[in-house]
C-alpha positions, 0 to 999 in steps of 0.5 A: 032849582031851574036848569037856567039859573045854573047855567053860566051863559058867558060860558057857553060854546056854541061850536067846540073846536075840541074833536075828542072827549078830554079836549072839549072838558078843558075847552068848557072848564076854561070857558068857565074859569074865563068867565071868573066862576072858578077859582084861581088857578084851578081851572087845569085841577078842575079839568083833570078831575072831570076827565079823571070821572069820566074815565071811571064811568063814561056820562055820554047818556046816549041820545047825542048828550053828554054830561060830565060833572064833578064836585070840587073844592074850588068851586062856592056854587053850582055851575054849569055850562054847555058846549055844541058840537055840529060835528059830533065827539065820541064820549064812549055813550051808552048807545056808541054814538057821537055827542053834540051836546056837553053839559058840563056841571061843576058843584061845590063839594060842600053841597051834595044836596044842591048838586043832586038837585042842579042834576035832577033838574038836566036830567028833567029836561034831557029826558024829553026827546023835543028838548034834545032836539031843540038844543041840537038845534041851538046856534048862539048862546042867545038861542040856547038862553031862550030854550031854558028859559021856554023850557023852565017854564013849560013843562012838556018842551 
């Protein structure tokens, strides 16, 4: 599975206007469901779950990332989205530090494999220092498009 081919582009958010954890999960959940990848009327359920996991178990990995994620009923597919942040959002990360980059990933609860295997392939990716860094850098969806697309082709980016 390649890290593109889950992402909904029309999705993404190249500058969060939430300044905090909970208010940026609603801020993408709903791109999503804005770009009809939810289903109907789920999009407030959606986001309460995700909160509700991330108060659990904080997914700010540390390194500036975060990636919240849930398997709900709503949803037929893997889909993923993600949101920068310029300014930083404190995620309550491993290393105590601000998260400029969410990626949040919402699977279907009918196919636990498809979203161990849509998680296995972020995390290939956000492992690489370089690929942290680039996405950081990232100012429009097309920019953040072209990065998984190089990324997904070449494995040392």
């Amino acid at each position: 599975m390649k890290f593109r081919d889950i992402v909904c582009f029309e999705a993404t958010i190249t500058e969060l206007q939430a300044s905090d954890r909970d208010g940026a999960i609603v801020e993408l959940v709903s791109a999503i469901d804005k770009s009809g990848r939810l289903g109907k009327g789920k999009c407030k359920e959606i986001a309460r779950e995700v909160i509700k996991r991330e108060n659990e178990a904080s997914t700010g990995l540390g390194k500036g990332i975060a990636v919240p994620h849930v398997k709900h009923k709503a949803v037929k597919d893997v889909i993923a989205t993600i949101g920068q942040s310029s300014a930083g959002i404190d995620f309550f990360a491993l290393d105590k530090q601000p998260v400029y980059s969410v990626i949040l990933l919402v699977s279907s609860v009918d196919d636990p494999d498809k979203h161990l295997q849509a998680m296995e392939s972020i995390f290939k990716h956000l492992q690489k220092e370089r690929f942290r860094k680039f996405l950081r850098q990232c100012r429009s969806t097309q920019q953040i498009e072209d990065l998984l697309n190089e990324a997904d082709e070449d494995p040392s980016l």
